[in-house]
PDB file of N, CA, C and O in Angstrom:
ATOM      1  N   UNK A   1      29.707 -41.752  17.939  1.00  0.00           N
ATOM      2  CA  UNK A   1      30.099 -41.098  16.706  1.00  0.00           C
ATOM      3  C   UNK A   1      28.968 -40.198  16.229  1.00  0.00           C
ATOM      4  O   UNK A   1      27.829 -40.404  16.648  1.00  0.00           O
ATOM      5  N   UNK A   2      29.211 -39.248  15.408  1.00  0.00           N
ATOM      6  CA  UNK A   2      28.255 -37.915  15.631  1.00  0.00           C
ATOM      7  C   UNK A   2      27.801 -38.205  13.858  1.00  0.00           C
ATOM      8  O   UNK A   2      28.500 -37.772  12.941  1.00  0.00           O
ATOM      9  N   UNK A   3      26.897 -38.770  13.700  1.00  0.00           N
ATOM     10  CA  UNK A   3      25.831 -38.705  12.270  1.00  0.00           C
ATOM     11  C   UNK A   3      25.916 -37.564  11.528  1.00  0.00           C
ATOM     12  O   UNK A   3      25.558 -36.551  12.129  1.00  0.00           O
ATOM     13  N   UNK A   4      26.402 -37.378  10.031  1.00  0.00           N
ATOM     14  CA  UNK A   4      26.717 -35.995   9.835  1.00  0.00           C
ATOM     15  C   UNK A   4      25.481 -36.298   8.531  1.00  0.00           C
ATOM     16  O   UNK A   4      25.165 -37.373   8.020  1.00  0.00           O
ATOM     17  N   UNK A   5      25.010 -35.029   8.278  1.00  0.00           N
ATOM     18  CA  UNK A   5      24.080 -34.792   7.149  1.00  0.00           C
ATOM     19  C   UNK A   5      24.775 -34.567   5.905  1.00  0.00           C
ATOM     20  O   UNK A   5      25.810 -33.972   5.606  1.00  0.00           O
ATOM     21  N   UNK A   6      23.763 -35.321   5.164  1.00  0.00           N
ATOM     22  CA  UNK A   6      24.984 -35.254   3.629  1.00  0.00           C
ATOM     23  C   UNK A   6      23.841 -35.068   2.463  1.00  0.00           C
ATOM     24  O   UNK A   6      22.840 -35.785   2.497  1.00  0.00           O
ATOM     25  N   UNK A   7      24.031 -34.007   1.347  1.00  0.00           N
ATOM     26  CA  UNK A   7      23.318 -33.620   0.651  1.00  0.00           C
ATOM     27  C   UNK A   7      24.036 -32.964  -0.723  1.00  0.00           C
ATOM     28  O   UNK A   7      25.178 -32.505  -0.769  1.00  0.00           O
ATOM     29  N   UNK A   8      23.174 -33.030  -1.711  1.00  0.00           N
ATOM     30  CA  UNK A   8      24.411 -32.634  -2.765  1.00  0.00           C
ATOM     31  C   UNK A   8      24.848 -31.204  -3.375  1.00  0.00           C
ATOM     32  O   UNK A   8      23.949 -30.372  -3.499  1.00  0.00           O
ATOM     33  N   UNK A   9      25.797 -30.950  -3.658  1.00  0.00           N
ATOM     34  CA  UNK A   9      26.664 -29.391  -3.578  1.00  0.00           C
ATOM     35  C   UNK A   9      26.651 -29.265  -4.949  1.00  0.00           C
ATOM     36  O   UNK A   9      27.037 -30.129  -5.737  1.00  0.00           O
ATOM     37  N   UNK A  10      26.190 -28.148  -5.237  1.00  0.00           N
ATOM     38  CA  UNK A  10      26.634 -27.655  -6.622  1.00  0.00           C
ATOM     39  C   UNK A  10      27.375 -26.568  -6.653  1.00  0.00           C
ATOM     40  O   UNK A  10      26.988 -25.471  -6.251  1.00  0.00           O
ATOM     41  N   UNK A  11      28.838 -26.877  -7.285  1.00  0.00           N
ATOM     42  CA  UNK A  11      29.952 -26.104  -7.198  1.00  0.00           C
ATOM     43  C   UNK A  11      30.393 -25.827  -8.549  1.00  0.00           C
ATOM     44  O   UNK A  11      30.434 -26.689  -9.426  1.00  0.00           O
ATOM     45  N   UNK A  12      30.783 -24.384  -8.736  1.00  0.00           N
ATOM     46  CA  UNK A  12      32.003 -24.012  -9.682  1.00  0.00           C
ATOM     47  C   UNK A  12      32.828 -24.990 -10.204  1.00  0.00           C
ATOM     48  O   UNK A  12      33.249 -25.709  -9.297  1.00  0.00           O
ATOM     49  N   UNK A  13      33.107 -25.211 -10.961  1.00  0.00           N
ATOM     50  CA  UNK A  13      34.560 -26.554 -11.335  1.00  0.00           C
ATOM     51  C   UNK A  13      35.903 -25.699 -11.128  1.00  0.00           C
ATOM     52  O   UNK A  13      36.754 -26.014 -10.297  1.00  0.00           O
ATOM     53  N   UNK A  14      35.990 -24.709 -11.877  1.00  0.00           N
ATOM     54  CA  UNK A  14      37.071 -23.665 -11.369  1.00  0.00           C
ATOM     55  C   UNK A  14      37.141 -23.631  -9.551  1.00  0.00           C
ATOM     56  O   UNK A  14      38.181 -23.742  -8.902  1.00  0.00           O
ATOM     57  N   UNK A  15      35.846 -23.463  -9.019  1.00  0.00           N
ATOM     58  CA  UNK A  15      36.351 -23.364  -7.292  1.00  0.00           C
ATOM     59  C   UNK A  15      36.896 -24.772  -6.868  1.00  0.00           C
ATOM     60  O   UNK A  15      37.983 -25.053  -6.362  1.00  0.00           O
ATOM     61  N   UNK A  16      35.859 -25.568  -7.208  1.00  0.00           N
ATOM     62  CA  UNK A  16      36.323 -26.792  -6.926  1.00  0.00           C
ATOM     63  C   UNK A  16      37.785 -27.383  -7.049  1.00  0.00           C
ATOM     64  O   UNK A  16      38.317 -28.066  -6.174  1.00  0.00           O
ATOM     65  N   UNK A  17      38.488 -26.949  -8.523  1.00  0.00           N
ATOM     66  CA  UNK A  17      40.014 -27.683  -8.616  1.00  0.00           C
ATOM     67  C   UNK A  17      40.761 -26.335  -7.670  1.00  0.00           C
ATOM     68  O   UNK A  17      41.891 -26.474  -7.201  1.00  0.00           O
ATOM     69  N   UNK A  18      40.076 -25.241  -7.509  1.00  0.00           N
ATOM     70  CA  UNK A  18      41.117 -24.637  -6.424  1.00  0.00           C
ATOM     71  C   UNK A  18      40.880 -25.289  -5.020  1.00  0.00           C
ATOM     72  O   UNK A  18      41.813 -25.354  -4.220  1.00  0.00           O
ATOM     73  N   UNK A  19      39.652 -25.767  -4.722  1.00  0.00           N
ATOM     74  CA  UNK A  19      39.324 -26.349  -3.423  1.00  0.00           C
ATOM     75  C   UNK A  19      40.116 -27.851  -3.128  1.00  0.00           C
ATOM     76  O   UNK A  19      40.375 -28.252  -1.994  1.00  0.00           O
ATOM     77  N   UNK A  20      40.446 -28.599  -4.403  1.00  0.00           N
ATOM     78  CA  UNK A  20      40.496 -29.882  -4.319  1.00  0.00           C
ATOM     79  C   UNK A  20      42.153 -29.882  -4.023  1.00  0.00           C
ATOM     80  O   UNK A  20      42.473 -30.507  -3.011  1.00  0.00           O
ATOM     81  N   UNK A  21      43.203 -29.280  -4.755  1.00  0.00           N
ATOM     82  CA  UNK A  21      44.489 -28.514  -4.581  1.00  0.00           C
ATOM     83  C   UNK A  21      44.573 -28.218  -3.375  1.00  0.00           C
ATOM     84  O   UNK A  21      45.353 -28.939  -2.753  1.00  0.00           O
ATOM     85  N   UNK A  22      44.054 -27.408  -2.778  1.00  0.00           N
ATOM     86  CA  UNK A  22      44.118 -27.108  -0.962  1.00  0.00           C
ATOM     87  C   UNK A  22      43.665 -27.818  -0.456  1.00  0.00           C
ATOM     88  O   UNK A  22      43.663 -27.305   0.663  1.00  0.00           O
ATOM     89  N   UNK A  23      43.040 -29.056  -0.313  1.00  0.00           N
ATOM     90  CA  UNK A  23      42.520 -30.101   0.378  1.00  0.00           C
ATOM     91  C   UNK A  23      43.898 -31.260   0.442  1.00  0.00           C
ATOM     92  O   UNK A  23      44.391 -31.798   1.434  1.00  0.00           O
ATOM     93  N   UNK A  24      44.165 -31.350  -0.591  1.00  0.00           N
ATOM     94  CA  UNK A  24      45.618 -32.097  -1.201  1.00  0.00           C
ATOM     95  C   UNK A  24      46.881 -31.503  -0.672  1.00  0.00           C
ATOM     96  O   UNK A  24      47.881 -32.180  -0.434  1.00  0.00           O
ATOM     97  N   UNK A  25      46.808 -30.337  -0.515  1.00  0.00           N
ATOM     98  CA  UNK A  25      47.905 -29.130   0.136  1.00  0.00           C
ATOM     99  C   UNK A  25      48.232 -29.338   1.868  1.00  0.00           C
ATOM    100  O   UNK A  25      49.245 -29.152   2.542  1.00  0.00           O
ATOM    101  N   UNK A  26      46.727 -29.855   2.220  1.00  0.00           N
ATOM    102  CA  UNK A  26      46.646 -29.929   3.510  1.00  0.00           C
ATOM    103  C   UNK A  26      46.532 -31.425   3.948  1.00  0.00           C
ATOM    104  O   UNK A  26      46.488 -31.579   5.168  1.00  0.00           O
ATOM    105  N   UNK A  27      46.489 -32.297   3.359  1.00  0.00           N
ATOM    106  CA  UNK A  27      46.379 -33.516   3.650  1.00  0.00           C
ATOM    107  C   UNK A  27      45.051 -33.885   3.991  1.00  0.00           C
ATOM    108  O   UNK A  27      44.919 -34.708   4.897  1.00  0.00           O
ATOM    109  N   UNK A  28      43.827 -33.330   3.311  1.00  0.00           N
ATOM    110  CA  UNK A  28      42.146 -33.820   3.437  1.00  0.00           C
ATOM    111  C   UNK A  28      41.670 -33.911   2.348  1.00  0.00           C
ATOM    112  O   UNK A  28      42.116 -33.273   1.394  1.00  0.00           O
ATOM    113  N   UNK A  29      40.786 -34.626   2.275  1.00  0.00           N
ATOM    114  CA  UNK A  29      39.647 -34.929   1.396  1.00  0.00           C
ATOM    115  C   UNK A  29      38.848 -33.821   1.286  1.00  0.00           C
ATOM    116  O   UNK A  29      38.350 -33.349   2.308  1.00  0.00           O
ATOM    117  N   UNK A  30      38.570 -33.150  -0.182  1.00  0.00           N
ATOM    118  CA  UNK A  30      37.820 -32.054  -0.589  1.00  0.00           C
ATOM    119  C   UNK A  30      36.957 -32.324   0.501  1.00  0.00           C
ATOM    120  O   UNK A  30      37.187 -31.457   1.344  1.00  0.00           O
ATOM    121  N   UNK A  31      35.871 -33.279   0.994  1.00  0.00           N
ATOM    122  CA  UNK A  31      34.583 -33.099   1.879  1.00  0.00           C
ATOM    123  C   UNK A  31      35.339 -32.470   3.073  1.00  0.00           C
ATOM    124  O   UNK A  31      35.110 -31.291   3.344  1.00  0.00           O
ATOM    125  N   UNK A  32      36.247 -33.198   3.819  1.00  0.00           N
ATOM    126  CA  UNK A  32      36.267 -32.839   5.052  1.00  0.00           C
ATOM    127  C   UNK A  32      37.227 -31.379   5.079  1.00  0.00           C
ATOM    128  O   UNK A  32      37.465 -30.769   6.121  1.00  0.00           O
ATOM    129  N   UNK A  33      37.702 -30.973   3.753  1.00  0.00           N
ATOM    130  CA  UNK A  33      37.923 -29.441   3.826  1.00  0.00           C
ATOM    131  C   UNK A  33      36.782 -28.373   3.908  1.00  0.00           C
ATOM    132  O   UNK A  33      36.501 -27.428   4.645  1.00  0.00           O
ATOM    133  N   UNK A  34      36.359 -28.864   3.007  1.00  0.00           N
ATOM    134  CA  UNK A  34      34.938 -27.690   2.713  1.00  0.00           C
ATOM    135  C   UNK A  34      33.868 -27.785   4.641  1.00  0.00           C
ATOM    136  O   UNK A  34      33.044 -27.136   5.284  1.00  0.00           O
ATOM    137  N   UNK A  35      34.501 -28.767   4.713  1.00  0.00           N
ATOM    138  CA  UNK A  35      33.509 -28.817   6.081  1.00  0.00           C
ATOM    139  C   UNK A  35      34.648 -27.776   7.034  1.00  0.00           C
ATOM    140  O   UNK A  35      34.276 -26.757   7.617  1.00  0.00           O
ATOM    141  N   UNK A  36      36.081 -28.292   7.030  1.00  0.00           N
ATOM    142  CA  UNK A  36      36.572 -27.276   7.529  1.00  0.00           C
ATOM    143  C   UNK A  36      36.623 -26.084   7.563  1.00  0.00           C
ATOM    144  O   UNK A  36      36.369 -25.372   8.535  1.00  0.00           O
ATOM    145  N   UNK A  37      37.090 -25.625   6.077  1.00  0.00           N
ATOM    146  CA  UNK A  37      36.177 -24.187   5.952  1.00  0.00           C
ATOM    147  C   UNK A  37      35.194 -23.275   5.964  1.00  0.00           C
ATOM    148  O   UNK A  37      35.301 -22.079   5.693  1.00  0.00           O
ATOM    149  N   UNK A  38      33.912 -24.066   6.393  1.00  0.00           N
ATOM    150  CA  UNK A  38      32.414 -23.350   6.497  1.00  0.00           C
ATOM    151  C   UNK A  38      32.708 -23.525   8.527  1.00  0.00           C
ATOM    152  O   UNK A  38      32.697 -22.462   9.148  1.00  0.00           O
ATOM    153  N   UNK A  39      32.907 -24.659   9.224  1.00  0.00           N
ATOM    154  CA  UNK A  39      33.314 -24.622  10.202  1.00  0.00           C
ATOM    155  C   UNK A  39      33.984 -23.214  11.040  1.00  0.00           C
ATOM    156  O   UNK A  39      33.312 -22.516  11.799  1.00  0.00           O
ATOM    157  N   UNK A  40      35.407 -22.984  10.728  1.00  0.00           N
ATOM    158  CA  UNK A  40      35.797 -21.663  10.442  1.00  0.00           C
ATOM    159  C   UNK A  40      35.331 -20.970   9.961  1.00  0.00           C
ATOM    160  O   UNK A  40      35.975 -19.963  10.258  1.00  0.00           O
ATOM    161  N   UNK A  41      34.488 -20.652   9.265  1.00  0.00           N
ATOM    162  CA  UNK A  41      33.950 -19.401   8.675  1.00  0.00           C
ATOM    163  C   UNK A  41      32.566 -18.765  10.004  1.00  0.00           C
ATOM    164  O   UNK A  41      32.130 -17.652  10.295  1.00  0.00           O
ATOM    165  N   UNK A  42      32.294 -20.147  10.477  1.00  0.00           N
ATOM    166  CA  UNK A  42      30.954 -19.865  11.422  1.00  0.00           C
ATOM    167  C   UNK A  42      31.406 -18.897  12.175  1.00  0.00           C
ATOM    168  O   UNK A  42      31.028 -17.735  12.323  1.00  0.00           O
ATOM    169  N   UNK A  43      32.727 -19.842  12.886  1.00  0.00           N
ATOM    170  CA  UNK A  43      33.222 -19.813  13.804  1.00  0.00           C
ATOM    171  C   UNK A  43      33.387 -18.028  14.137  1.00  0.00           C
ATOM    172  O   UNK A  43      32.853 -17.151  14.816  1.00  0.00           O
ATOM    173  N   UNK A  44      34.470 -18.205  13.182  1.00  0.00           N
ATOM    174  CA  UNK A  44      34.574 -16.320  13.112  1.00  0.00           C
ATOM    175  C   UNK A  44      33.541 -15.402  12.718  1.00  0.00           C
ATOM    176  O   UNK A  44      33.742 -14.189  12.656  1.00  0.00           O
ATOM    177  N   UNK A  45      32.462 -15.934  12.456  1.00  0.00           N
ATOM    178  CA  UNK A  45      30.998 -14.974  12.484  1.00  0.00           C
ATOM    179  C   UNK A  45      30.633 -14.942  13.608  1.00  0.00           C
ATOM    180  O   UNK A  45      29.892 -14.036  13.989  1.00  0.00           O
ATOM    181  N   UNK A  46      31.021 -15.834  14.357  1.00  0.00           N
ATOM    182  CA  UNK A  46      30.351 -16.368  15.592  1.00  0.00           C
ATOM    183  C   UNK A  46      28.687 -16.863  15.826  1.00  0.00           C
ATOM    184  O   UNK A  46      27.974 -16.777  16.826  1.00  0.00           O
ATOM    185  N   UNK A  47      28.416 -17.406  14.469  1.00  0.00           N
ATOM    186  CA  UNK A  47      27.633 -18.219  14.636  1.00  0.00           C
ATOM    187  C   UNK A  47      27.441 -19.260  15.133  1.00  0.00           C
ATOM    188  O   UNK A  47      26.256 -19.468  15.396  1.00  0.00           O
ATOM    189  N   UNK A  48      28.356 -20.291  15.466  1.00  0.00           N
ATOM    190  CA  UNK A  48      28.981 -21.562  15.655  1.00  0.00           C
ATOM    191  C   UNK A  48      28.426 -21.985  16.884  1.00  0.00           C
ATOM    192  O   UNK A  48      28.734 -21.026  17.592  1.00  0.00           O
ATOM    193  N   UNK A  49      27.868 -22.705  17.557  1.00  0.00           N
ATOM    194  CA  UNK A  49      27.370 -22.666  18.845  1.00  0.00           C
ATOM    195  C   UNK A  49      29.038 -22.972  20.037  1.00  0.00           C
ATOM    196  O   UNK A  49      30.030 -23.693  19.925  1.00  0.00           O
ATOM    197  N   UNK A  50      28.733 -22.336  20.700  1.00  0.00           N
ATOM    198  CA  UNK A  50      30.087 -22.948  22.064  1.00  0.00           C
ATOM    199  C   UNK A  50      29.742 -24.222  22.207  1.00  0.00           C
ATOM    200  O   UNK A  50      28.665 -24.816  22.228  1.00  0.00           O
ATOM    201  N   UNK A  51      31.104 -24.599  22.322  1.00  0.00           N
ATOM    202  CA  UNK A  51      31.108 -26.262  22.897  1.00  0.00           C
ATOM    203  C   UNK A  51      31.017 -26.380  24.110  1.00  0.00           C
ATOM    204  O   UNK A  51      31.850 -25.725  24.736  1.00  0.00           O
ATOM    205  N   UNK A  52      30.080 -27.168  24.891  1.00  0.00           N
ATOM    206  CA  UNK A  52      30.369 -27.325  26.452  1.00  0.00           C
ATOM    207  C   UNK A  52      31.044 -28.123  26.778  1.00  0.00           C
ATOM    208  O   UNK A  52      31.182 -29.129  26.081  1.00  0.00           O
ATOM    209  N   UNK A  53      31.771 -27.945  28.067  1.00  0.00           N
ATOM    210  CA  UNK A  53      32.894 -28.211  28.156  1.00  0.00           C
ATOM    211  C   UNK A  53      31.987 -29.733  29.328  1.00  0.00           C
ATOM    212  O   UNK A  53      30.860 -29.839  29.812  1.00  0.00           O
ATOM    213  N   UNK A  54      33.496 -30.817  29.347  1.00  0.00           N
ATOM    214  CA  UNK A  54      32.528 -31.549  29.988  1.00  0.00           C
ATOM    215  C   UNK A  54      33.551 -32.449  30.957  1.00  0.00           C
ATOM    216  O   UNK A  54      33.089 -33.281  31.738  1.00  0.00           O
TER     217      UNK A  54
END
C-alpha cells in the first residue's frame, strides 16, 4: 500500500462547498477528489511522471 503525505490545506469555503458538492456528485470524499483533480491536472500538464508498466 503506497503511504500518502498529508498536510493541511487552506481553502476558500465558497471553493470548498463547490468542491464538497462534486465530490458528493461523484461518489468521493472531498480528499480523494481534490487528489483527483490535481492528479488530472498534472497529468494534462504533463507533469505527472509515466507509470511503468510491469
Amino acid at each position: 500500500m503506497t503511504k500518502k503525505k498529508s498536510f493541511p490545506l487552506r481553502i476558500d469555503p465558497e471553493l470548498y462547498e463547490v468542491l464538497q458538492k462534486w465530490a458528493a456528485d461523484d461518489f468521493r470524499s472531498i480528499n480523494s477528489h481534490i487528489e483527483y483533480l490535481l492528479r488530472e491536472s498534472a497529468k494534462k500538464a504533463k507533469r505527472f511522471p509515466k507509470q511503468k508498466e510491469e
